[in-house]
N, CA, C and O atoms as a CHARMM CRD file, in Angstrom:
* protein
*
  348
    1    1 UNK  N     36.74000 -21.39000  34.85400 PROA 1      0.00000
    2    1 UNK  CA    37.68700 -22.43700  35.11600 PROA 1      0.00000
    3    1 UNK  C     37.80300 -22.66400  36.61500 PROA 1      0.00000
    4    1 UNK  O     37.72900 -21.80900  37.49800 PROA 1      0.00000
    5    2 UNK  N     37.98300 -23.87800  36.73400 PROA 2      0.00000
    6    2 UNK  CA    38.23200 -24.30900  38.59000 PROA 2      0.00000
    7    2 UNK  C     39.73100 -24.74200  38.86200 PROA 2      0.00000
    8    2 UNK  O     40.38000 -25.74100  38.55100 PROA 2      0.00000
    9    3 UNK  N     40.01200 -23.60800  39.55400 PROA 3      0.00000
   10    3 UNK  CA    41.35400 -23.98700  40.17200 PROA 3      0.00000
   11    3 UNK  C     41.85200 -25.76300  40.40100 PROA 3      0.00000
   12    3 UNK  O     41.28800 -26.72100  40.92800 PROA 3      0.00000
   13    4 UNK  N     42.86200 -25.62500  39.87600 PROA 4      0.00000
   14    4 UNK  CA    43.22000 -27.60200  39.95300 PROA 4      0.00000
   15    4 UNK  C     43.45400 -28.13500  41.23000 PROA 4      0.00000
   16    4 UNK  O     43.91200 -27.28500  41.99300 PROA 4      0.00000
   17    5 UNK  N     43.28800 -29.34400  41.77600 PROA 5      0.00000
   18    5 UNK  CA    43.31600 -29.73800  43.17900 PROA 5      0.00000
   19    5 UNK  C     44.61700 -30.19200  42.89800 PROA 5      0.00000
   20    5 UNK  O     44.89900 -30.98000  41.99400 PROA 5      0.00000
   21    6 UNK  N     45.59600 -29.55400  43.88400 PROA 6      0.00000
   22    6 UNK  CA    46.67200 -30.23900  44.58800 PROA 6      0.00000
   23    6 UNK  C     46.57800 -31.73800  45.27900 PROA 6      0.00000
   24    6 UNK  O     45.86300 -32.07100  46.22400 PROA 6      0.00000
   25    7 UNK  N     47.54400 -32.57000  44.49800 PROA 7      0.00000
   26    7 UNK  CA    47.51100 -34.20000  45.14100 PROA 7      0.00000
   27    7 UNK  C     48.37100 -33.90500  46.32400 PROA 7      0.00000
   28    7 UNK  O     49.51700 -33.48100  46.18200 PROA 7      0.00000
   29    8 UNK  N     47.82300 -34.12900  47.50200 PROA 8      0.00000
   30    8 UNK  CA    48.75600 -34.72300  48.57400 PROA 8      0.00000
   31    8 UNK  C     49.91500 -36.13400  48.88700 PROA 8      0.00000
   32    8 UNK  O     49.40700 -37.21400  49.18900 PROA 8      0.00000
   33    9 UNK  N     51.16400 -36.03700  48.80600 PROA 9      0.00000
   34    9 UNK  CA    52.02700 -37.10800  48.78000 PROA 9      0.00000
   35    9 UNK  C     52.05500 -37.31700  49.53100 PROA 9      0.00000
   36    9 UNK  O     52.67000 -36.53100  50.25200 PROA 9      0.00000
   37   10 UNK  N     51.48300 -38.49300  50.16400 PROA 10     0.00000
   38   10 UNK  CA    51.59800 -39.77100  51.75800 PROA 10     0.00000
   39   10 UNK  C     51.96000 -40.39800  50.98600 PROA 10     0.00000
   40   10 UNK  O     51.87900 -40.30900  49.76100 PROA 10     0.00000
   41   11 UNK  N     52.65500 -41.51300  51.99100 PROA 11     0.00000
   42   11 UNK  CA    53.41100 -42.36700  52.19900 PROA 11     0.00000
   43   11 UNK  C     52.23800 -43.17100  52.86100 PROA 11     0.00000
   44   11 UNK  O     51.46900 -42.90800  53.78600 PROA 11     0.00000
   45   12 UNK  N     52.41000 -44.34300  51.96300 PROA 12     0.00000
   46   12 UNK  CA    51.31800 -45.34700  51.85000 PROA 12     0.00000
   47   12 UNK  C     51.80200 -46.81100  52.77500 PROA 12     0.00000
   48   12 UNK  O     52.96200 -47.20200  52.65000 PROA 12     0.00000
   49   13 UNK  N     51.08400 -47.36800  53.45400 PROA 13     0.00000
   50   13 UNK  CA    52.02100 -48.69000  54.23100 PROA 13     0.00000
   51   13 UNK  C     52.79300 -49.39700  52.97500 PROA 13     0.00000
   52   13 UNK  O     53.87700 -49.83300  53.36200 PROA 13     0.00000
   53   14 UNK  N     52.64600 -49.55100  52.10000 PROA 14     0.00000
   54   14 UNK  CA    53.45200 -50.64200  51.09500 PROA 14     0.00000
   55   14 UNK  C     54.26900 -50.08400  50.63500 PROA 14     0.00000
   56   14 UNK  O     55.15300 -50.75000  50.09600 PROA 14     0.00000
   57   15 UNK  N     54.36800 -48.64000  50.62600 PROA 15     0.00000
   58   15 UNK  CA    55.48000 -47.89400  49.65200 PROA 15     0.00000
   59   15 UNK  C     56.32900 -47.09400  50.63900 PROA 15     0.00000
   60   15 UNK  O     57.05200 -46.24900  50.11100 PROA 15     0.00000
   61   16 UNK  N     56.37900 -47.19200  51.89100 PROA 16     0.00000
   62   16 UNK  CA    56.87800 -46.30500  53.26900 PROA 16     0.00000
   63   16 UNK  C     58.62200 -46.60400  53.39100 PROA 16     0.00000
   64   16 UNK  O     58.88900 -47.78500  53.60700 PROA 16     0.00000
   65   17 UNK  N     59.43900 -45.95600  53.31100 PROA 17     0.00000
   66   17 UNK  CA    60.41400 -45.72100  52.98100 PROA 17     0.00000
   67   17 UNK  C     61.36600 -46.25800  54.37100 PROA 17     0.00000
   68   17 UNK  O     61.47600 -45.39600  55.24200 PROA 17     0.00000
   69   18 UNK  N     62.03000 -47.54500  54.64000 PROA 18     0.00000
   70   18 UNK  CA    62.34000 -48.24000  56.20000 PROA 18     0.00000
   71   18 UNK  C     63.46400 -48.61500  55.89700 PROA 18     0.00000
   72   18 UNK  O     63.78200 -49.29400  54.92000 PROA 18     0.00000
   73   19 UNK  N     64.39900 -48.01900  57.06200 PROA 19     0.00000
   74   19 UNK  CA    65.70000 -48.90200  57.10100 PROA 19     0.00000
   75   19 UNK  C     65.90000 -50.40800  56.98100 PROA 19     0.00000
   76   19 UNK  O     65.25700 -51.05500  57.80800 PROA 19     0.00000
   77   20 UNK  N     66.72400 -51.17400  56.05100 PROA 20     0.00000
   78   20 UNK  CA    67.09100 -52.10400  55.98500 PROA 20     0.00000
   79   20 UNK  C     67.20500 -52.96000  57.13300 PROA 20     0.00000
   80   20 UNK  O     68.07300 -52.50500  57.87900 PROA 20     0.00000
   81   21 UNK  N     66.60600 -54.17600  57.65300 PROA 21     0.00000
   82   21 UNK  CA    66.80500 -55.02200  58.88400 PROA 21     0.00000
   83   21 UNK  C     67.89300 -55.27100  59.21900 PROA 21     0.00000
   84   21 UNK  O     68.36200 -55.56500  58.12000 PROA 21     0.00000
   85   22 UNK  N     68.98800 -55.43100  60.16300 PROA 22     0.00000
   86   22 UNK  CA    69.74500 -56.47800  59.64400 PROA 22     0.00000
   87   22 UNK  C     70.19800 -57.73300  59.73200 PROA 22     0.00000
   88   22 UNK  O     69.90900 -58.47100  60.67300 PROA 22     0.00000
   89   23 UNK  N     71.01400 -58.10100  58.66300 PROA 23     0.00000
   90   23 UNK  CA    70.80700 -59.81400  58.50000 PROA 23     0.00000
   91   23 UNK  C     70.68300 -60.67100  59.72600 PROA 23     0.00000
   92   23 UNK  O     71.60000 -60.36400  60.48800 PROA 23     0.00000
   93   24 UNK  N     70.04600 -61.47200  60.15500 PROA 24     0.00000
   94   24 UNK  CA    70.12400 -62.14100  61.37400 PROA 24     0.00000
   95   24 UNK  C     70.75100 -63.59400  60.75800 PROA 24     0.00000
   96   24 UNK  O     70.90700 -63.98300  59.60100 PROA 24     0.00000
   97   25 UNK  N     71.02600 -64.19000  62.03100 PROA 25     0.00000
   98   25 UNK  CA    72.29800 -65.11400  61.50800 PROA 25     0.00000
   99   25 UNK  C     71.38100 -66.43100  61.19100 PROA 25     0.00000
  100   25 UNK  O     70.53800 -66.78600  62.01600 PROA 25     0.00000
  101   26 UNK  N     71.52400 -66.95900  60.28300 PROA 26     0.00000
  102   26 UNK  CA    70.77600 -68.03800  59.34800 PROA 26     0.00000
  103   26 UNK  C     71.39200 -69.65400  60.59900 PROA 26     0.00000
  104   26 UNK  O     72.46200 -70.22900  60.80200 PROA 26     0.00000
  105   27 UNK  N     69.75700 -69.79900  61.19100 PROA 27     0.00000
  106   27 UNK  CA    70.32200 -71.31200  62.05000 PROA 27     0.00000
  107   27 UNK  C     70.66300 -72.63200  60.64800 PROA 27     0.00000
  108   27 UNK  O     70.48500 -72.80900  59.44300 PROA 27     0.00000
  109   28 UNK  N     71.22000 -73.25200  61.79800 PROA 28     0.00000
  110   28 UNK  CA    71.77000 -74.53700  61.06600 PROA 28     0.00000
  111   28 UNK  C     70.97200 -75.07900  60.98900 PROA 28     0.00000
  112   28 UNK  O     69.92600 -74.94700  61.62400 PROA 28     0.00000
  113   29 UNK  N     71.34500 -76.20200  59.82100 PROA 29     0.00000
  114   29 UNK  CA    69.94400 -76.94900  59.43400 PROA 29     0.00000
  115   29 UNK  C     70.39100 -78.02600  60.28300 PROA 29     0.00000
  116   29 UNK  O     71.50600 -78.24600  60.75600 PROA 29     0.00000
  117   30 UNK  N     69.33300 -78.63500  60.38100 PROA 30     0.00000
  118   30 UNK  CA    69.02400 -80.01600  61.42500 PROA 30     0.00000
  119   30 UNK  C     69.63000 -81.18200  60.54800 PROA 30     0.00000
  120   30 UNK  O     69.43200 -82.26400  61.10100 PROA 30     0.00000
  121   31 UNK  N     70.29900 -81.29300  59.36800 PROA 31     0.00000
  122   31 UNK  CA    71.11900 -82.54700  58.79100 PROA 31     0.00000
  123   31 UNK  C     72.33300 -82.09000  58.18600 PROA 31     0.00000
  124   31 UNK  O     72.94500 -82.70800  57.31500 PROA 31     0.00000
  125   32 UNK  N     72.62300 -81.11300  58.62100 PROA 32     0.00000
  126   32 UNK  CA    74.32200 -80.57600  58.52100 PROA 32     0.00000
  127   32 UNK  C     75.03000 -81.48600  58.17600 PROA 32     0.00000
  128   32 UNK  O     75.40600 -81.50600  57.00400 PROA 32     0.00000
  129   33 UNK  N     75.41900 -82.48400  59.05400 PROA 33     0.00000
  130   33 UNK  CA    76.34800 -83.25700  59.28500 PROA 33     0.00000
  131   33 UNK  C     76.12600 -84.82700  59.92400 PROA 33     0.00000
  132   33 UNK  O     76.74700 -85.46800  60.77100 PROA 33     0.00000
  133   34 UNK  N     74.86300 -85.13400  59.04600 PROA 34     0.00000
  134   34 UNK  CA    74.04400 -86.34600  59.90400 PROA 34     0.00000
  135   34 UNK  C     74.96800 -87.72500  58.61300 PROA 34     0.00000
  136   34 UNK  O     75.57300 -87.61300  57.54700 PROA 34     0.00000
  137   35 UNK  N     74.64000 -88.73400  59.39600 PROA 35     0.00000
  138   35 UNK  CA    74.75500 -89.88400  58.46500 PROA 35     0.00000
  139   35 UNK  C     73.36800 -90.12700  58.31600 PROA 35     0.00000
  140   35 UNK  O     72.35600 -89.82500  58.94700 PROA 35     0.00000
  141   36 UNK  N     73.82800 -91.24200  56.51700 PROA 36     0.00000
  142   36 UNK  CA    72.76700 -91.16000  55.83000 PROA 36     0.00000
  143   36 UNK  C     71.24000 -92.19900  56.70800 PROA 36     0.00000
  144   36 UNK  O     70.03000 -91.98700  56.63100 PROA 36     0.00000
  145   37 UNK  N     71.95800 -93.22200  57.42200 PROA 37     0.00000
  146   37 UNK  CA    70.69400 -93.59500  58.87900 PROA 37     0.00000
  147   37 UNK  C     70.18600 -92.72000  59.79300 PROA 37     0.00000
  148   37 UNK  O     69.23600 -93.04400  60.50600 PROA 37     0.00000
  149   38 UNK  N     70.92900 -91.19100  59.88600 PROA 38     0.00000
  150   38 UNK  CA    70.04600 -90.64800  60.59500 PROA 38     0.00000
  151   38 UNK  C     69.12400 -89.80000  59.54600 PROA 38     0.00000
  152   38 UNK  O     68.05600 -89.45300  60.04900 PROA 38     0.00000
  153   39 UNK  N     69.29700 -89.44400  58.35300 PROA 39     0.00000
  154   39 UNK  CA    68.52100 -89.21600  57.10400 PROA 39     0.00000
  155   39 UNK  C     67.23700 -89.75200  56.71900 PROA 39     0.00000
  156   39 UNK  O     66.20500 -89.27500  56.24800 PROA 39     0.00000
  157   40 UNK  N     67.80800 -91.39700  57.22600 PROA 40     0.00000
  158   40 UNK  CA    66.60300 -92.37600  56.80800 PROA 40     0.00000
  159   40 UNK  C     65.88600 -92.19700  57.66500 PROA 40     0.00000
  160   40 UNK  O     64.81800 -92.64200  57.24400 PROA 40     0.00000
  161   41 UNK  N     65.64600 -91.61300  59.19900 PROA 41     0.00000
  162   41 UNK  CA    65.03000 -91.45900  60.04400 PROA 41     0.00000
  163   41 UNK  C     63.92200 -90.45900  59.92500 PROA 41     0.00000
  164   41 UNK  O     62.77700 -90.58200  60.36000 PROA 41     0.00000
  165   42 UNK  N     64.40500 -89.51000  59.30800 PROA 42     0.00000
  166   42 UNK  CA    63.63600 -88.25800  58.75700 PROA 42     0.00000
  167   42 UNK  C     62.52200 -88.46800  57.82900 PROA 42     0.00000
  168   42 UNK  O     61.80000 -87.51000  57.55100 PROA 42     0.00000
  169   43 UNK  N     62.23900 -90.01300  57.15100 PROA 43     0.00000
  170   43 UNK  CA    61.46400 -90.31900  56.87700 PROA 43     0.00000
  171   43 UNK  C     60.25000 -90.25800  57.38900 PROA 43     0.00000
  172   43 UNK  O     59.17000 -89.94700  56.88700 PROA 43     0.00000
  173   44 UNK  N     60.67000 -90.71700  58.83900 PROA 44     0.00000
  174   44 UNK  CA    59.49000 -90.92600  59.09300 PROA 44     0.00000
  175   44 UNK  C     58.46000 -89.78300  59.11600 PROA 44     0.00000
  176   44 UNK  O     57.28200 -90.12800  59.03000 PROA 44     0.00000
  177   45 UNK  N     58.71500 -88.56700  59.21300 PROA 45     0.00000
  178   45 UNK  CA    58.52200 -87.60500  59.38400 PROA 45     0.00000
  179   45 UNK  C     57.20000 -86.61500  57.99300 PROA 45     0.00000
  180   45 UNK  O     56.58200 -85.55000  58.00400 PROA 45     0.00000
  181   46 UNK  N     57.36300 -87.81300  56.98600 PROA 46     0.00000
  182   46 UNK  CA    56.35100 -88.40800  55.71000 PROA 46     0.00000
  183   46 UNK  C     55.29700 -88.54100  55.69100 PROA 46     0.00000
  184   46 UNK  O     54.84200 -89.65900  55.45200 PROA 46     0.00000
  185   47 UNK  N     54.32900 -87.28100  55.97400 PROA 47     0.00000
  186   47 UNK  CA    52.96300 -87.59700  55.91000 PROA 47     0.00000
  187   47 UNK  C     52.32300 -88.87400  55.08500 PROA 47     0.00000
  188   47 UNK  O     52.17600 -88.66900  53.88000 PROA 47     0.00000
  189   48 UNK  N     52.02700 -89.83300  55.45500 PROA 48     0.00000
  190   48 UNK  CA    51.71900 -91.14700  54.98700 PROA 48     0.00000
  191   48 UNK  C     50.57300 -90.71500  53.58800 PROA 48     0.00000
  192   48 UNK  O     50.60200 -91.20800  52.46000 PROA 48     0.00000
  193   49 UNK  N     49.77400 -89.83100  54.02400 PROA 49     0.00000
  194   49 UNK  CA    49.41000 -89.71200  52.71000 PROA 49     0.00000
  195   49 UNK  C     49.65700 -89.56400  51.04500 PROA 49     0.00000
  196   49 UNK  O     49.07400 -89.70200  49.96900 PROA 49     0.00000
  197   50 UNK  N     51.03200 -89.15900  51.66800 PROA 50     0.00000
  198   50 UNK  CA    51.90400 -88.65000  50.57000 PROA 50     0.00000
  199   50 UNK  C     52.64000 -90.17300  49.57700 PROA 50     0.00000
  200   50 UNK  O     52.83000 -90.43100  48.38800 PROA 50     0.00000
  201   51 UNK  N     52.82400 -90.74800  50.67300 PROA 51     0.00000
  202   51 UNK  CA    53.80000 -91.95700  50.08400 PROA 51     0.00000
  203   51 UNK  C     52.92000 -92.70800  49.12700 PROA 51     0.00000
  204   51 UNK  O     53.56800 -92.61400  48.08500 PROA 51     0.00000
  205   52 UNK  N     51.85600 -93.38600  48.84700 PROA 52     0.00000
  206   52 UNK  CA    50.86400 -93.78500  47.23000 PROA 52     0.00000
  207   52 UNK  C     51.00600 -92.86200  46.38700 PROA 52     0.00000
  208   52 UNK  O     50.92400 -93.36100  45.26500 PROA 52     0.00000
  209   53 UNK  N     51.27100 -91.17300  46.31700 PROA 53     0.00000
  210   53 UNK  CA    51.38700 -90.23000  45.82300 PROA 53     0.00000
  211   53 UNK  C     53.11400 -90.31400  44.87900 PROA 53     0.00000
  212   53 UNK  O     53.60400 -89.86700  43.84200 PROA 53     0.00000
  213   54 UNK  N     53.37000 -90.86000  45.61300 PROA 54     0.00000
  214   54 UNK  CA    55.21400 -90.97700  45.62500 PROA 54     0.00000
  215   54 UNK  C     55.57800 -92.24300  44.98600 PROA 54     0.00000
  216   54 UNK  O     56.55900 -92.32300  44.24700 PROA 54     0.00000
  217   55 UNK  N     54.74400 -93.32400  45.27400 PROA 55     0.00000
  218   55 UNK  CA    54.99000 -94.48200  44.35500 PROA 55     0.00000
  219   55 UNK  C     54.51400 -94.12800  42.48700 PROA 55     0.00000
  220   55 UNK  O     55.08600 -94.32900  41.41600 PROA 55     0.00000
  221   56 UNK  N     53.22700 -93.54000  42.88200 PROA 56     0.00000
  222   56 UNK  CA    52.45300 -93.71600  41.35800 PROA 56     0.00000
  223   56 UNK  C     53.63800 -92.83200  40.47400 PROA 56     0.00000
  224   56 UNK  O     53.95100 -93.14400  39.32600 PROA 56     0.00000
  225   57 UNK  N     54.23200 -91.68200  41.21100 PROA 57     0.00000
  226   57 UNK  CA    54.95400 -90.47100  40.23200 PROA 57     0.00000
  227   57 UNK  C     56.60600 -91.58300  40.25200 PROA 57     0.00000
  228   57 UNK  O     57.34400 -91.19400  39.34600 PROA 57     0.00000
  229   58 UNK  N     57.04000 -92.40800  40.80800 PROA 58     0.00000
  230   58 UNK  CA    57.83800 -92.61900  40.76500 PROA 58     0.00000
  231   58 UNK  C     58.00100 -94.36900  39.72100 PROA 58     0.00000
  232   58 UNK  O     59.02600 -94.96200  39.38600 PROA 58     0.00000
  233   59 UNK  N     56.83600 -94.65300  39.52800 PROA 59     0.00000
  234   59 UNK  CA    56.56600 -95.44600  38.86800 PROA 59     0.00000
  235   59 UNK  C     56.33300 -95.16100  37.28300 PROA 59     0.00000
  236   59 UNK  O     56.62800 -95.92700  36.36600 PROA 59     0.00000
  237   60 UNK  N     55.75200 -93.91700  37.18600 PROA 60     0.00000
  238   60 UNK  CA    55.30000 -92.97400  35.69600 PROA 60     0.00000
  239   60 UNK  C     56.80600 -92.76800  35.12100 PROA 60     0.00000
  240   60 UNK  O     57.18600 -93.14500  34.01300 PROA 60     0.00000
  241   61 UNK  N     57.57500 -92.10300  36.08400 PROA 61     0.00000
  242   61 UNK  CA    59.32700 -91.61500  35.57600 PROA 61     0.00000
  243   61 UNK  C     59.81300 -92.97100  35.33400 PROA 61     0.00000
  244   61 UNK  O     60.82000 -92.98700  34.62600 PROA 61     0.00000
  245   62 UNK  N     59.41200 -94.05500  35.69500 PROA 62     0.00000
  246   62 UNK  CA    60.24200 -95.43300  35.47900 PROA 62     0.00000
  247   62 UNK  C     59.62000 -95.52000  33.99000 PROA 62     0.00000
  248   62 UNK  O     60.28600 -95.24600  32.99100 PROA 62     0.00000
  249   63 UNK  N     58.24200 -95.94100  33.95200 PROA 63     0.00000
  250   63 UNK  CA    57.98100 -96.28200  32.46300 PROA 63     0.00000
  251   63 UNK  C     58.62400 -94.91800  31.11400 PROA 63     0.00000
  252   63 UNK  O     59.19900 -95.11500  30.04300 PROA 63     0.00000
  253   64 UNK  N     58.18100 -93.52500  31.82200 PROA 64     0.00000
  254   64 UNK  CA    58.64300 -92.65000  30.68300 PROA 64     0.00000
  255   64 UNK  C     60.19400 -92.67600  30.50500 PROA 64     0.00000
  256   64 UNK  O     60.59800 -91.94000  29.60400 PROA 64     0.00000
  257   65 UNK  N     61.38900 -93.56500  31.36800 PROA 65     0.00000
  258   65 UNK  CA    62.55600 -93.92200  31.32500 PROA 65     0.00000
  259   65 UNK  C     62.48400 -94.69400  30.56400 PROA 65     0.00000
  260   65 UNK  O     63.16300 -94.25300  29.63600 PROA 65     0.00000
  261   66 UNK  N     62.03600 -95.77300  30.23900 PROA 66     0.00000
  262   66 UNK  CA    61.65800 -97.01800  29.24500 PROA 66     0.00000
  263   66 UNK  C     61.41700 -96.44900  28.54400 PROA 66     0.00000
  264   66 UNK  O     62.40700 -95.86000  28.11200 PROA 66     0.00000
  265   67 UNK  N     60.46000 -96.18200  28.01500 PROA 67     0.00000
  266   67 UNK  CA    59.91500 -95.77000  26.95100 PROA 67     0.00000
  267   67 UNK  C     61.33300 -95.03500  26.25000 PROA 67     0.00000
  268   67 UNK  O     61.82900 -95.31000  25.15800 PROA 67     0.00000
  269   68 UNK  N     61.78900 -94.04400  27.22500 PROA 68     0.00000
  270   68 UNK  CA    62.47300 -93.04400  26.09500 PROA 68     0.00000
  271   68 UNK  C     63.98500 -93.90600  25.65500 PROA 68     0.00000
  272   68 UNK  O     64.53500 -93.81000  24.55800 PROA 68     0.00000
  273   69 UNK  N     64.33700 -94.52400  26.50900 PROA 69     0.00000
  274   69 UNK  CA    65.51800 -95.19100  26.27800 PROA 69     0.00000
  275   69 UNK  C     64.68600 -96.40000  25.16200 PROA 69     0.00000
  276   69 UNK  O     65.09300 -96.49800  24.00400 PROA 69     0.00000
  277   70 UNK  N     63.82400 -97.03800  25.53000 PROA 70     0.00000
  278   70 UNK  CA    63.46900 -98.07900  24.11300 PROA 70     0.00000
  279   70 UNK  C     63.02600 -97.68200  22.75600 PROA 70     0.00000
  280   70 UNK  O     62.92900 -98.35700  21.73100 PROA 70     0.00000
  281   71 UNK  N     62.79200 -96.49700  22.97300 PROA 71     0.00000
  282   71 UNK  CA    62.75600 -95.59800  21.30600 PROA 71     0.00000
  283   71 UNK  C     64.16000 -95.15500  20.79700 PROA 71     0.00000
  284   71 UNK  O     64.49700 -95.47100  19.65600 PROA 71     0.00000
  285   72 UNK  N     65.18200 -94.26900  21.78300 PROA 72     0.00000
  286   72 UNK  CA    66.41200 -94.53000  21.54800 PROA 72     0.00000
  287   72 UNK  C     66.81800 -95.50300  20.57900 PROA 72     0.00000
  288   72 UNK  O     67.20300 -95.29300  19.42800 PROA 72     0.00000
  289   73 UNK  N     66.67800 -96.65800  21.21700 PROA 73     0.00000
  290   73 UNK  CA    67.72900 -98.10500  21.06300 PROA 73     0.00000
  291   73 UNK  C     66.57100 -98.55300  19.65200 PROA 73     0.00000
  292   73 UNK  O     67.21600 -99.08500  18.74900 PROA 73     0.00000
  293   74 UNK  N     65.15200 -98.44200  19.35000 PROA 74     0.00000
  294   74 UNK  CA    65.06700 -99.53300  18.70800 PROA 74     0.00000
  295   74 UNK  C     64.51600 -98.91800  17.29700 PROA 74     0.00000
  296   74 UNK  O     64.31000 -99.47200  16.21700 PROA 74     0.00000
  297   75 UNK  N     64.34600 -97.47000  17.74200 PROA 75     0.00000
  298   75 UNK  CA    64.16000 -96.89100  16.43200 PROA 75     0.00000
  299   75 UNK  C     64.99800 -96.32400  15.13100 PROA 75     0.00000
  300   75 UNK  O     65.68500 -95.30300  15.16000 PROA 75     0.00000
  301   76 UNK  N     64.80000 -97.23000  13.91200 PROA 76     0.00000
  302   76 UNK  CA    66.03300 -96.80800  13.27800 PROA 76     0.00000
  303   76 UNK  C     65.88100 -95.57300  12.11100 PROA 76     0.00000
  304   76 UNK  O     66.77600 -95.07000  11.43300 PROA 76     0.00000
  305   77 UNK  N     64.54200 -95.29400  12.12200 PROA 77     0.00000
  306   77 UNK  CA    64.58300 -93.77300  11.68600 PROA 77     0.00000
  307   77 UNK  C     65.37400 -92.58300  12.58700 PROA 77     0.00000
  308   77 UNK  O     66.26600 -91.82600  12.20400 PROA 77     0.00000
  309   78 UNK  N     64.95500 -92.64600  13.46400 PROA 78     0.00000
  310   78 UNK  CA    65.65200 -91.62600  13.96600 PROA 78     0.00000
  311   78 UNK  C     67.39900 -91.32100  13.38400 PROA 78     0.00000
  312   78 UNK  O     68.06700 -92.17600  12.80200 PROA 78     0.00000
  313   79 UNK  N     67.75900 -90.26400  13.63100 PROA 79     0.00000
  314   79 UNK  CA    69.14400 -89.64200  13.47100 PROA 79     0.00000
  315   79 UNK  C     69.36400 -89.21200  14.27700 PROA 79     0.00000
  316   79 UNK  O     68.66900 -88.35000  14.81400 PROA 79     0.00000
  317   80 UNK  N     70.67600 -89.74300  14.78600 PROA 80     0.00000
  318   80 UNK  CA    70.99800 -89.49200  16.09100 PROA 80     0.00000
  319   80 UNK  C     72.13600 -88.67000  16.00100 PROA 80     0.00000
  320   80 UNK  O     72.59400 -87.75700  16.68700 PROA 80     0.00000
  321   81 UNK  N     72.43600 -89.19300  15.06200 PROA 81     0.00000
  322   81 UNK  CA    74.17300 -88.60600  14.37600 PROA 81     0.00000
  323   81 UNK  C     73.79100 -88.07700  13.35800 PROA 81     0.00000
  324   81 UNK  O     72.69800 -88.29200  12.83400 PROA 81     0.00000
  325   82 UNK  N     74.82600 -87.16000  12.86500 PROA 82     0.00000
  326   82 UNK  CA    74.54600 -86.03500  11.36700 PROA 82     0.00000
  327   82 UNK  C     75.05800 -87.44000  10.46600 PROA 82     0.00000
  328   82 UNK  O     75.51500 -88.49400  10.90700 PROA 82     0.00000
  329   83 UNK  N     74.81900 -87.05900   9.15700 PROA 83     0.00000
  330   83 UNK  CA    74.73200 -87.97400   8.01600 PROA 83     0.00000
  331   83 UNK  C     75.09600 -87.02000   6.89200 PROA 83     0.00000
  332   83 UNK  O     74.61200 -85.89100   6.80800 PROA 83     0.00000
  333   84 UNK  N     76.19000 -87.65400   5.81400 PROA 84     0.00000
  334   84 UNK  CA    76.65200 -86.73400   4.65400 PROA 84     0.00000
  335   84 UNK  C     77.22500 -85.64800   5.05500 PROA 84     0.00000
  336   84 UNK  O     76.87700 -84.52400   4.69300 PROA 84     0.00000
  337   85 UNK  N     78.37400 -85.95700   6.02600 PROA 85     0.00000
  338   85 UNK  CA    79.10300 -84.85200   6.73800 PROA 85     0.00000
  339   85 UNK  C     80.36300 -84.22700   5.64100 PROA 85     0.00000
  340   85 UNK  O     81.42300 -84.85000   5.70500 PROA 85     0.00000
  341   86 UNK  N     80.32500 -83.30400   4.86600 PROA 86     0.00000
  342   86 UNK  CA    81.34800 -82.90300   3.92800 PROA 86     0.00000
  343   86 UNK  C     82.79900 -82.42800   5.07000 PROA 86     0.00000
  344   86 UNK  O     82.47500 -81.59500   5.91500 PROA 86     0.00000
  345   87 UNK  N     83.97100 -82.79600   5.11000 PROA 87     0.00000
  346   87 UNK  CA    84.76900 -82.70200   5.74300 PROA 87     0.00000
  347   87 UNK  C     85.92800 -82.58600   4.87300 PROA 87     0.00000
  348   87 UNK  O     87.05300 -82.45800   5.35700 PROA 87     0.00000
């Protein structure tokens, strides 16, 4: 029989045992207390690529708004309300 090897316990960088930081004070955000024209300004700030990106998704939520509100309203299978309510 061969004597068993003893595991050595290190302390590994990811598992290393460190005092807590402490909290540093959280800066203010840059629209704290802005009006909504200085908001609109922050636009600009809109990688332009993004904005065709922003129409098409904001155009999709318009039709799937339609859609769901015109099935709502025009479908009369649906049950919207319970039916044969014993009371």
């Amino acid at each position: 029989m061969r004597p068993s090897i003893t595991l050595r316990m290190q302390p590994t960088t990811a598992f290393r045992m460190q005092p807590t930081r402490r909290f540093m004070a959280m800066p203010k955000e840059e629209q704290s207390a802005h009006t909504i024209s200085q908001r609109l300004r922050n636009l600009r700030k809109i990688p332009p690529e993004l904005i065709p990106l922003g129409i098409v998704v904001g155009v999709a939520v318009g039709f799937a708004g339609y859609s769901l509100a015109r099935k709502l309203i025009v479908d009369k299978q649906m049950r919207l309300t319970r039916q044969n309510r014993k009371e």
